[in-house]
C-alpha positions as CSV (number, residue, x, y, z in Angstrom):
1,X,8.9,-15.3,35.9
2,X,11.9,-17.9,34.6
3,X,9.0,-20.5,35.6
4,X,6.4,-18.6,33.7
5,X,8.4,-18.7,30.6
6,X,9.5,-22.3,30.7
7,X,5.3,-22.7,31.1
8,X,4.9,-20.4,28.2
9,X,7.3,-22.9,26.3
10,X,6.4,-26.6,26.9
11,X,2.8,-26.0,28.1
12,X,1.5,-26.1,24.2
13,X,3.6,-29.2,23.7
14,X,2.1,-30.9,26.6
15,X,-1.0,-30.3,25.7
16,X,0.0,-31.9,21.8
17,X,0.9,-34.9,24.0
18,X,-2.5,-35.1,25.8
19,X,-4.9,-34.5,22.9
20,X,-3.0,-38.0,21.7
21,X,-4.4,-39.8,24.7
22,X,-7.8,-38.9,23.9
23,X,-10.4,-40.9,22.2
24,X,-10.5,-40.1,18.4
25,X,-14.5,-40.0,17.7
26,X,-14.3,-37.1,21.5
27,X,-13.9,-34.7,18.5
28,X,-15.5,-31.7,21.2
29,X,-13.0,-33.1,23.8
30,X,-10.2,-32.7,21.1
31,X,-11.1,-29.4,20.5
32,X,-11.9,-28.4,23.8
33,X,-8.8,-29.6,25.2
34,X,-6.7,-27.6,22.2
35,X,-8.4,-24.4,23.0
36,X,-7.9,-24.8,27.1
37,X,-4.0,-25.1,26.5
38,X,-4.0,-22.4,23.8
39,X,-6.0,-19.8,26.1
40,X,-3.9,-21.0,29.0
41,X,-0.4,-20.5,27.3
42,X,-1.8,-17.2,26.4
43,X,-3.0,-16.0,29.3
44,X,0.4,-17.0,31.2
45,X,2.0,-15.2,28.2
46,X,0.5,-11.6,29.3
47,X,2.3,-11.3,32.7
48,X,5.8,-11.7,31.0
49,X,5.5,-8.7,28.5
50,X,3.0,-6.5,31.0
51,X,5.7,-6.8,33.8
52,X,8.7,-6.9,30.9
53,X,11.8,-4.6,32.8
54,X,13.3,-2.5,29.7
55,X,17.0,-2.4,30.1
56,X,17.9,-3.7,26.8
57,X,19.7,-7.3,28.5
58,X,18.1,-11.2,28.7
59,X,15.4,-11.3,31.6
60,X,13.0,-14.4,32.6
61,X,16.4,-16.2,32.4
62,X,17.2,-20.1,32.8
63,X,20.0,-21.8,32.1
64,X,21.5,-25.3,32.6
65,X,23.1,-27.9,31.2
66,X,21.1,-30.1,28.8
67,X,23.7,-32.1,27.0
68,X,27.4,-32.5,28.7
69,X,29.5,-33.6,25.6
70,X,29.3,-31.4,23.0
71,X,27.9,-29.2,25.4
72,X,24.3,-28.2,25.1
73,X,22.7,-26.0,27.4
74,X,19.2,-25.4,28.3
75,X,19.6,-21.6,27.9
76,X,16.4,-19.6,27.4
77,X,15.2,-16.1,27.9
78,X,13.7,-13.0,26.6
79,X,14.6,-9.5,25.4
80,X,13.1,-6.5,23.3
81,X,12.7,-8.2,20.4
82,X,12.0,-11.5,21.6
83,X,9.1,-10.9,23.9
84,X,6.3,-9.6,21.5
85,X,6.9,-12.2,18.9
86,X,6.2,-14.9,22.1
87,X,2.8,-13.1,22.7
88,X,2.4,-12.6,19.3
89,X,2.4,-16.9,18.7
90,X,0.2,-17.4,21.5
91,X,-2.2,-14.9,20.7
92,X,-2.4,-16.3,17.1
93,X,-2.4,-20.0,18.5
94,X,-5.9,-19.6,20.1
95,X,-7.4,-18.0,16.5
96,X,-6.6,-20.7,14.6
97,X,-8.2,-23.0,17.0
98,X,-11.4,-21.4,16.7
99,X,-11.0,-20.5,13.6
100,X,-10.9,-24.1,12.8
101,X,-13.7,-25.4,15.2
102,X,-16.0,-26.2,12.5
103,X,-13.8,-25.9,9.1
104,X,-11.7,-29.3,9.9
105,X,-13.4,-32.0,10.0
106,X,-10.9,-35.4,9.6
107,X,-8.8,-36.1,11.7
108,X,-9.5,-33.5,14.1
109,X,-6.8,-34.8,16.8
110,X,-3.9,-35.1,14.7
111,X,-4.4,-31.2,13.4
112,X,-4.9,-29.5,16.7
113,X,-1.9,-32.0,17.8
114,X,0.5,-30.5,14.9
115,X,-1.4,-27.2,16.0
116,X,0.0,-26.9,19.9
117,X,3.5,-28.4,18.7
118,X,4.5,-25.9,15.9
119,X,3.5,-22.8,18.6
120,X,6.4,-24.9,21.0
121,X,8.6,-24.8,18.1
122,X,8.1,-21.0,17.6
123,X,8.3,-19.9,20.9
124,X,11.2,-21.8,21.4
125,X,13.1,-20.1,18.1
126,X,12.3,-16.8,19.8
127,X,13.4,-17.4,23.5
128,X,16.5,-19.8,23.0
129,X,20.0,-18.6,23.6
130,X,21.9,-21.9,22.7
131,X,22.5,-22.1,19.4
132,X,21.7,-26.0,19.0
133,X,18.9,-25.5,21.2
134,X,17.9,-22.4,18.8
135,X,18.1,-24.8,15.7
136,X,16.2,-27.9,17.4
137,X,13.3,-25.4,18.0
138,X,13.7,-24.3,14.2
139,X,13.3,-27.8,12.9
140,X,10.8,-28.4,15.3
141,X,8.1,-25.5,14.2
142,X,9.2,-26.9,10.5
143,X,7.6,-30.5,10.8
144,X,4.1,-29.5,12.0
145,X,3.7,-26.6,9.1
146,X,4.8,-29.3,6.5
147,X,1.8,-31.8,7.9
148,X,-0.7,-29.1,8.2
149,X,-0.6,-28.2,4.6
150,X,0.1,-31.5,2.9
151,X,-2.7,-33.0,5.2
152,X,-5.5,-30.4,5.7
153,X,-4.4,-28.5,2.9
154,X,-6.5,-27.7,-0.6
155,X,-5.7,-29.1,-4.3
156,X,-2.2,-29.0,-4.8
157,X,-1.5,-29.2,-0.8
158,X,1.4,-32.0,-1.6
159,X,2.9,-29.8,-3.9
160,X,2.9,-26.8,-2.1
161,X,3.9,-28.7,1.2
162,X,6.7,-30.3,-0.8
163,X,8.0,-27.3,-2.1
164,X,7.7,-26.0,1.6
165,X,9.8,-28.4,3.2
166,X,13.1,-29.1,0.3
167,X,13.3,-25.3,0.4
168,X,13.5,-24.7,4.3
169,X,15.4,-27.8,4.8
170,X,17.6,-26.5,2.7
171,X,18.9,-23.4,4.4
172,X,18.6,-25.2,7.2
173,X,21.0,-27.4,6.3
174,X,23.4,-24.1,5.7
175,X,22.5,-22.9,9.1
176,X,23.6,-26.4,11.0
177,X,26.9,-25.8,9.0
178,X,27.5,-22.5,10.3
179,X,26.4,-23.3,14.0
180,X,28.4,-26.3,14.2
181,X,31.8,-24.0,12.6
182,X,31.2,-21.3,15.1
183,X,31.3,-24.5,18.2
184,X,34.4,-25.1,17.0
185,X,35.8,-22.0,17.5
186,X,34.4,-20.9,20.8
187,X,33.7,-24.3,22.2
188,X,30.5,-23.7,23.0
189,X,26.5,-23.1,21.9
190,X,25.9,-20.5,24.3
191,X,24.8,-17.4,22.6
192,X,25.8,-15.1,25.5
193,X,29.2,-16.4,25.6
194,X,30.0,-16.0,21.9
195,X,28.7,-12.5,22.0
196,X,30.9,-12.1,25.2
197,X,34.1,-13.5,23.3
198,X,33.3,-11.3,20.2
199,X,32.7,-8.3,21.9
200,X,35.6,-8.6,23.7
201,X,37.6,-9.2,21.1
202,X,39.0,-12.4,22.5
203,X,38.0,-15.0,19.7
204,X,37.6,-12.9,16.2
205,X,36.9,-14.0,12.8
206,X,38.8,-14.0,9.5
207,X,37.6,-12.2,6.6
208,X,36.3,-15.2,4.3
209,X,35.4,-16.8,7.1
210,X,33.1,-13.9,8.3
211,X,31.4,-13.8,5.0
212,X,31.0,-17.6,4.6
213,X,29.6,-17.7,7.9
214,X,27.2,-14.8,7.7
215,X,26.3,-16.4,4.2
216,X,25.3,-19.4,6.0
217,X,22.9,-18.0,8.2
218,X,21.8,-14.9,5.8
219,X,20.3,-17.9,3.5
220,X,18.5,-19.6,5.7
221,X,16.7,-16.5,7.0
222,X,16.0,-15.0,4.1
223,X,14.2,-18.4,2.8
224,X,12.0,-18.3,5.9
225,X,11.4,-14.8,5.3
226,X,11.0,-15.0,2.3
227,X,13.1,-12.4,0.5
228,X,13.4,-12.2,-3.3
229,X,14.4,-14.4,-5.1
230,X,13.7,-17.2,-2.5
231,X,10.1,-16.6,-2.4
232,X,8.3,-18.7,-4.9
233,X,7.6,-21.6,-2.0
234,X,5.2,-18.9,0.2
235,X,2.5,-18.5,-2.3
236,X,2.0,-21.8,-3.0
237,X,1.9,-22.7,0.7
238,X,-0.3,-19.5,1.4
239,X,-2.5,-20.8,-1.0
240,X,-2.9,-24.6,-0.4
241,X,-2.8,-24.6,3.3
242,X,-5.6,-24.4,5.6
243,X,-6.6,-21.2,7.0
244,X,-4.9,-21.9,10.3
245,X,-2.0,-22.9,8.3
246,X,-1.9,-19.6,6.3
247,X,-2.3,-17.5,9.4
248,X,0.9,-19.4,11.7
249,X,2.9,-19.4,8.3
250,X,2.4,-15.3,8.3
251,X,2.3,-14.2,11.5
252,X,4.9,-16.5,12.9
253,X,7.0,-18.5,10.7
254,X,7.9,-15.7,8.6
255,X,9.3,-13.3,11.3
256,X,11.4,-16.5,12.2
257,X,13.4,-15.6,9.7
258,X,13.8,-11.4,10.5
259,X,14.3,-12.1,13.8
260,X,17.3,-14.4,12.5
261,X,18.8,-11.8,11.1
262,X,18.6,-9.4,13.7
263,X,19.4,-11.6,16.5
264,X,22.5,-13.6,14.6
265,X,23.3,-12.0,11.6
266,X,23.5,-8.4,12.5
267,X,25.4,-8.8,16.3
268,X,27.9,-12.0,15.3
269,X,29.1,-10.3,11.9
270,X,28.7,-6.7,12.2
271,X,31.3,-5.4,9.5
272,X,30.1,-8.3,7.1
273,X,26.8,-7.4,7.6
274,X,27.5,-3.5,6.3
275,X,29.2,-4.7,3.5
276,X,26.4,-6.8,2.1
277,X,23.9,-4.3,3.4
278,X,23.5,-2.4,-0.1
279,X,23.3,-5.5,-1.8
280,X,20.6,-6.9,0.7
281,X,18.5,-3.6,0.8
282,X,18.3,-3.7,-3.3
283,X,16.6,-7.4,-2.7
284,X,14.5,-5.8,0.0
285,X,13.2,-2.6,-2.3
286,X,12.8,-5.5,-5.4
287,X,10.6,-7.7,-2.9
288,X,8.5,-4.5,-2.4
289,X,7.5,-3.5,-5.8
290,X,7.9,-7.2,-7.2
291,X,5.5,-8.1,-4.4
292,X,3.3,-5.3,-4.5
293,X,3.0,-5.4,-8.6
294,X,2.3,-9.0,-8.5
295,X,-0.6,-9.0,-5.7
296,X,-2.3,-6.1,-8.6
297,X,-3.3,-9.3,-10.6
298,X,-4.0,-11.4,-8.3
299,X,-7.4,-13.5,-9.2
300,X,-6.9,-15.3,-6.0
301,X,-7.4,-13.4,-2.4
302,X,-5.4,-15.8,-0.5
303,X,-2.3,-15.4,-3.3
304,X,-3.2,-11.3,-3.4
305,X,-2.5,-11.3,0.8
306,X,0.5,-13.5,0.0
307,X,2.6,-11.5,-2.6
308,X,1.5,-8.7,0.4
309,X,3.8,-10.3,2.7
310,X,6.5,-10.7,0.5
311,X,6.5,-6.6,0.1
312,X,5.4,-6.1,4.0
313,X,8.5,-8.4,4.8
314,X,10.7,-6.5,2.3
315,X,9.9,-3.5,4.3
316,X,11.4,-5.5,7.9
317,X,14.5,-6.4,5.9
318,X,15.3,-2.6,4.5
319,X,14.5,-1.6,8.4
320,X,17.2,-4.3,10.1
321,X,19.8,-3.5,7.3
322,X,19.5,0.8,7.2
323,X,21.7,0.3,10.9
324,X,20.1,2.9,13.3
325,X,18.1,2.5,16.1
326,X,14.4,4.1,14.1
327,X,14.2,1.5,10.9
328,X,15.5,-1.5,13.8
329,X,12.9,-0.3,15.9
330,X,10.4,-0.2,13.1
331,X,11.2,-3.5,11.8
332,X,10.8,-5.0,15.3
333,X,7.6,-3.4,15.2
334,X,6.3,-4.2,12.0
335,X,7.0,-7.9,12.7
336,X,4.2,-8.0,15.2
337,X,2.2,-5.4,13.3
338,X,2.2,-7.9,10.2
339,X,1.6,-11.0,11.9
340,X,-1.4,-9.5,13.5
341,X,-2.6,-7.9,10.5
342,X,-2.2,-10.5,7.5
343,X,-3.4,-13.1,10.6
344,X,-6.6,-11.4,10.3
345,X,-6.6,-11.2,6.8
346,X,-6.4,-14.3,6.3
347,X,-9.2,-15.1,9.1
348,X,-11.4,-13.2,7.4
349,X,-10.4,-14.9,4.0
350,X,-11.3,-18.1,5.4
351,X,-14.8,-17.2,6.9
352,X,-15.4,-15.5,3.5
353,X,-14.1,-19.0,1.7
354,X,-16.5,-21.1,4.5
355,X,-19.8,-18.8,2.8
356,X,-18.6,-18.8,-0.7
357,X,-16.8,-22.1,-1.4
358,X,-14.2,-19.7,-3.5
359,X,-11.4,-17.4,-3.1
360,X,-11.9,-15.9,-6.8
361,X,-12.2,-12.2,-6.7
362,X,-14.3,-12.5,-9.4
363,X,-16.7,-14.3,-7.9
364,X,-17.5,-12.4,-5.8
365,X,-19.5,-8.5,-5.7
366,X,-21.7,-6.4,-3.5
367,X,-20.9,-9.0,-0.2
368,X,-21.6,-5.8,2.0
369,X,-25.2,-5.8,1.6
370,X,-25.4,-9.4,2.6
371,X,-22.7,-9.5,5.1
372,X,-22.2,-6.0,6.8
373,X,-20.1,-6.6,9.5
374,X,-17.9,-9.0,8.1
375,X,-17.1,-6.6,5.2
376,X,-16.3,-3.8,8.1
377,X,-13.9,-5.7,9.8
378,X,-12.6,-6.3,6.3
379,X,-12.2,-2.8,5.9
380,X,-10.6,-1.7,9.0
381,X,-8.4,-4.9,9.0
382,X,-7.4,-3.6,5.1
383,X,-6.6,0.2,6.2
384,X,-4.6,-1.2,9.4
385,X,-2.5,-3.3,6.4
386,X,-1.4,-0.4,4.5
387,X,-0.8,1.8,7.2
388,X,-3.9,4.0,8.2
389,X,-2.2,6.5,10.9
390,X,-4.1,5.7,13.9
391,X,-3.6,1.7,13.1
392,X,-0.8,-0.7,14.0
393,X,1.0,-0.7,10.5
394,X,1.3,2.9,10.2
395,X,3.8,3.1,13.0
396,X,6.0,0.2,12.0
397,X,5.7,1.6,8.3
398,X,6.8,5.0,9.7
399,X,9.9,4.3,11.5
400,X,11.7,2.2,8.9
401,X,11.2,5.1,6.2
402,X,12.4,7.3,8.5
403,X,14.9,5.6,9.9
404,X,16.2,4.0,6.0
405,X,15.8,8.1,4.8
406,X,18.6,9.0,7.1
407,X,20.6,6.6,5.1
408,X,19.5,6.6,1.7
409,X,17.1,9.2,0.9
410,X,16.6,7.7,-2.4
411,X,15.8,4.2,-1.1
412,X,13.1,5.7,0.9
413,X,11.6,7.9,-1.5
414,X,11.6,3.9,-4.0
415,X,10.4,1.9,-1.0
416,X,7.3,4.8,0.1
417,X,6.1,3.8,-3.6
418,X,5.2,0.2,-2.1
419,X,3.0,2.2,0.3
420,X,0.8,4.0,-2.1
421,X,0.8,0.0,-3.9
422,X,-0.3,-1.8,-1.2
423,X,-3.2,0.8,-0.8
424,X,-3.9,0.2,-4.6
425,X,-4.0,-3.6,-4.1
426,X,-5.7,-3.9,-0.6
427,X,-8.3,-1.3,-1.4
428,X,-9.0,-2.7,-5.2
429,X,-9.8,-5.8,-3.8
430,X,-12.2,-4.6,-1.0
431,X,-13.9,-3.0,-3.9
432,X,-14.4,-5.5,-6.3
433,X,-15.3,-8.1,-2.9
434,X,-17.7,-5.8,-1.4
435,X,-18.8,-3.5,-3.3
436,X,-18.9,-4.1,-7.0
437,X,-21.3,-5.5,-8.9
438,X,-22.9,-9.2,-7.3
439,X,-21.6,-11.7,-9.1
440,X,-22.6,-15.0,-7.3
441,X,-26.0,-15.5,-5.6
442,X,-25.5,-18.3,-3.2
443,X,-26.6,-18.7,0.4
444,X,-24.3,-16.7,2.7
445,X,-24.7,-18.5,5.5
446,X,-25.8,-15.1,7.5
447,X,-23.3,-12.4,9.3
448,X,-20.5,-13.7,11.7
449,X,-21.8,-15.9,14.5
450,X,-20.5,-15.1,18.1
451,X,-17.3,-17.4,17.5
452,X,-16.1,-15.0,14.3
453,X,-16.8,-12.1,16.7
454,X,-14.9,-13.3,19.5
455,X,-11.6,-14.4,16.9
456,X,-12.8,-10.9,15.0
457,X,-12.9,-8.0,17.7
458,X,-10.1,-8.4,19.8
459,X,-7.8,-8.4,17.0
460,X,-9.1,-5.2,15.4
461,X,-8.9,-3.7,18.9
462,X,-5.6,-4.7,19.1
463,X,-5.0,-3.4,16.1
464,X,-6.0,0.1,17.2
465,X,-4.1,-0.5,20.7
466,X,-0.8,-0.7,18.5
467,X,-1.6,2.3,16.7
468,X,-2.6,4.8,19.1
469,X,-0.5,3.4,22.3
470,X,2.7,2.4,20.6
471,X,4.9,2.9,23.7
472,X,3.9,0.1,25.5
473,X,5.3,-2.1,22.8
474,X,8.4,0.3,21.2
475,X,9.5,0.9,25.2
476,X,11.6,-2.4,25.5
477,X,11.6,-2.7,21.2
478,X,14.1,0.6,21.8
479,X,16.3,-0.6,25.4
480,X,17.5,-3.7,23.0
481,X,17.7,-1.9,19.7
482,X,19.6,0.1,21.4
483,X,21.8,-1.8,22.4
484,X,22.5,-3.9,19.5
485,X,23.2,-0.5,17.6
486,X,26.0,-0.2,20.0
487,X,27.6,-3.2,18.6
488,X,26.5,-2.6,14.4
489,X,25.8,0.9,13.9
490,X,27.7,3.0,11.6
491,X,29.3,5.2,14.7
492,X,30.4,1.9,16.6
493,X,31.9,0.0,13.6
494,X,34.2,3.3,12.7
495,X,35.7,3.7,15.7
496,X,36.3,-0.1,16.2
497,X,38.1,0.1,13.0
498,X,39.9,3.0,14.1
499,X,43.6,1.3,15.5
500,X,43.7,4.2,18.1
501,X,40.6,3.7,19.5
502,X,38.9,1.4,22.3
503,X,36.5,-0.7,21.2
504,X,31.9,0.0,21.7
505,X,31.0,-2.7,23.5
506,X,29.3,-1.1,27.0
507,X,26.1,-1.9,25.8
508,X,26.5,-5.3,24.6
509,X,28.4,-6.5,28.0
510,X,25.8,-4.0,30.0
511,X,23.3,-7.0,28.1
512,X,25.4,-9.5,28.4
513,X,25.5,-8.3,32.1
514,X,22.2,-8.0,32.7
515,X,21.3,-12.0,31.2
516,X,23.8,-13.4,33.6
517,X,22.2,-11.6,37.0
518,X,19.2,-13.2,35.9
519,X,20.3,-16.6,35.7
């Protein structure tokens, strides 16, 4: 399996290094070619979360050393939270090659060659345990996004791209600071061995520089997030990038930066983290209605679906920051829920754009007469993103305001308002799309063909696979969530800070435990 995984890694990157060897004017080659890796990396993909062993620790573990001096290892592996969001990047990786079979036309090579590398670059982010490695992976999915909208993009796409880049760059730039502090006091990237030290109590941080520290890191996550008020760069970029752009940017780069803060934030500064946890969730509760207020007025779908994720991703954040093991198991959850969900909505955005030649809502009317299954899948994909019960979101949705009500009843009862919003939004729009009044006449260009269908019906089945069989997923979700509630929960941090009392680390070192028999 540790060879699987290292497949899983580098085999889209290869495959970004081969399409460069092809001729340019072998545009079906190009394509071909991109699609064959992308099914393949896929495909290998499905063996390491069918056969995934839920204890909670690291599995499909490999590490050597990469770079002596400083020293850099090659440390990779997956856990509970990790493994879905891998699936999740190469699931997504294959729709946005067909997706974009016929809607890029220039330079076909160079966009299925940023394409392959930016799914390396997020599968790396979520399998690295080195914490240089974790941030050369970071930088890496950052380059190919910034090319694909300032390239393939619409109108303003160097704009939007711009904006992009100075404002990731920028917390990245925090986050290299931070990584590069905490070498210095541990001697050492290795994200095992930090956890080891701090759980043990053998290196420990200062108060200031706790805070600094988790500052550092908190900022650059919540960018890539984005969380309010660091979100005016997403709908721009939603809106000027291509539609394999749009759906990489929501169903992976944004849970880039959740799964950040639960994998760095929450287990390296646990008592910082509860401090600014009241502070964060009020961001959180803001992204939700600001978000879900906003999208109301939306003239333009693709901005509509965007100001969507900002109050989707709103819900994540007040999951990882209510500290118990529901609302972390939620957020984990809704992660992949979202990035399957707003991936399709924004597949089926872009087949609508290919017919129409526009994204105005009011151009549209009555599209369900002249295109009856797209304007289905439309509506299942719309009740699975506001949480239909019996669909993906409803779950994910579920646990976090159950698991944030045993914390703050009243933050629950303001958050379950951005519920009854995003139905307002979603539905108005389905509405006036398909069902109002025709507004535009043009020639539709028929139903989907059988390459819609094929990106179209597997994702709405997985869609209902999420919502009625949730265990499969939430089994190894809960084993690590678990865990890491060991180490941040409310329980664990009073009786750490309790002078008479050992400190609640089994968990942690049974993880830490469990990566280091695997290796």
């Amino acid at each position: 399996m540790e060879l699987l995984l290292n497949s899983v890694l580098f085999l889209p990157a290869a495959g970004a290094v081969l399409l460069l060897l092809l001729p340019r004017h072998r545009e079906k080659w190009v394509r071909g070619a991109a699609l064959a890796f992308s099914l393949t990396t896929f495909l290998l993909s499905l063996p390491l979360a069918i056969y995934f062993p839920s204890t909670g620790g690291f599995s499909y573990s490999t590490d050597i050393d990469w770079i002596a001096s400083p020293s850099i290892r090659y440390h990779i592996g997956l856990d509970g939270i990790s493994i879905f969001l891998v699936l999740l990047t190469t699931f997504l990786n294959v729709l946005c090659v067909l997706i974009s079979w016929r809607s890029v036309e220039s330079h076909v090579k160079e966009f299925h060659f940023f394409l392959l590398l930016l799914s390396t670059g997020a599968i790396g982010v979520f399998v690295s345990l080195d914490l240089m490695l974790f941030y050369v992976f970071w930088e890496v999915a950052l380059v190919p996004m910034y090319f694909l909208i300032g390239i393939w993009g619409y109108g303003n796409r160097i704009y939007a791209a711009q904006k992009f880049f100075l404002y990731t760059v920028a917390g990245s730039l925090l986050m290299l600071v931070g990584i590069l502090w905490i070498y210095g006091r541990f001697g050492t990237f290795d994200y095992v061995s930090i956890l080891t030290a701090l759980s043990s109590g053998d290196v420990a941080f200062g108060r200031a520089e706790e805070i600094w520290l988790f500052l550092a890191f908190f900022v650059a996550f919540a960018i890539k997030v984005p969380l309010f008020p660091l979100h005016t760069w997403l709908p721009d970029a939603h809106v000027e990038a291509p539609t394999a752009g749009s759906v990489m940017l929501a169903g992976v780069m944004l849970k880039m930066g959740t799964y950040g803060l639960v994998r760095y934030c929450l287990p390296f500064f646990p008592q910082v983290s509860h401090d600014f946890a009241p502070a964060i969730s009020a961001l959180a509760l803001v992204g939700i209605l600001y978000g879900s207020l906003v999208a109301l007025v939306q003239p333009d779908m693709k901005k509509l679906i965007a100001y969507s994720s900002i109050a989707h991703l709103g819900f994540v954040v007040l999951g990882i920051f209510a500290f118990n093991e529901p609302a972390l198991q939620g957020a984990v959850y809704q992660m992949v829920n979202h990035g399957v969900s707003t991936g399709a909505l924004f597949l089926l955005v872009g087949m609508l754009s290919e017919r129409l030649h526009t994204r105005k809502i009011s151009d549209m009317g009555g599209l369900a007469t002249p295109l009856p299954l797209l304007s289905a899948l439309f509506l299942f994909t719309t009740l699975s993103s506001i949480g239909m019960p019996l669909l993906n979101n409803f779950v994910g949705e579920f646990l976090i305001l159950a698991g944030v009500f045993n914390r703050s009843s009243s933050l629950a009862i303001a958050a379950s308002v951005g519920v009854f919003l995003s139905a307002a939004y979603m539905l108005w729009m389905v509405e006036r799309v398909f069902y109002g009044e025709a507004q535009v006449r043009p020639s539709y260009g028929g139903d989907l063909d059988a390459r819609e269908k094929l990106i179209l019906l597997p994702t709405c089945a997985l869609m209902l696979f999420m919502g009625v069989l949730p265990g499969f997923f939430l089994k190894p979700i809960n084993a690590t969530a678990a865990l890491l509630m060991d180490r941040v929960g409310w329980s664990a941090l009073d009786v750490r800070n309790d002078p008479g009392s050992a400190p609640v680390v089994p968990a942690a070192e049974v993880a830490i435990q469990s990566s280091r028999g695997r290796r």
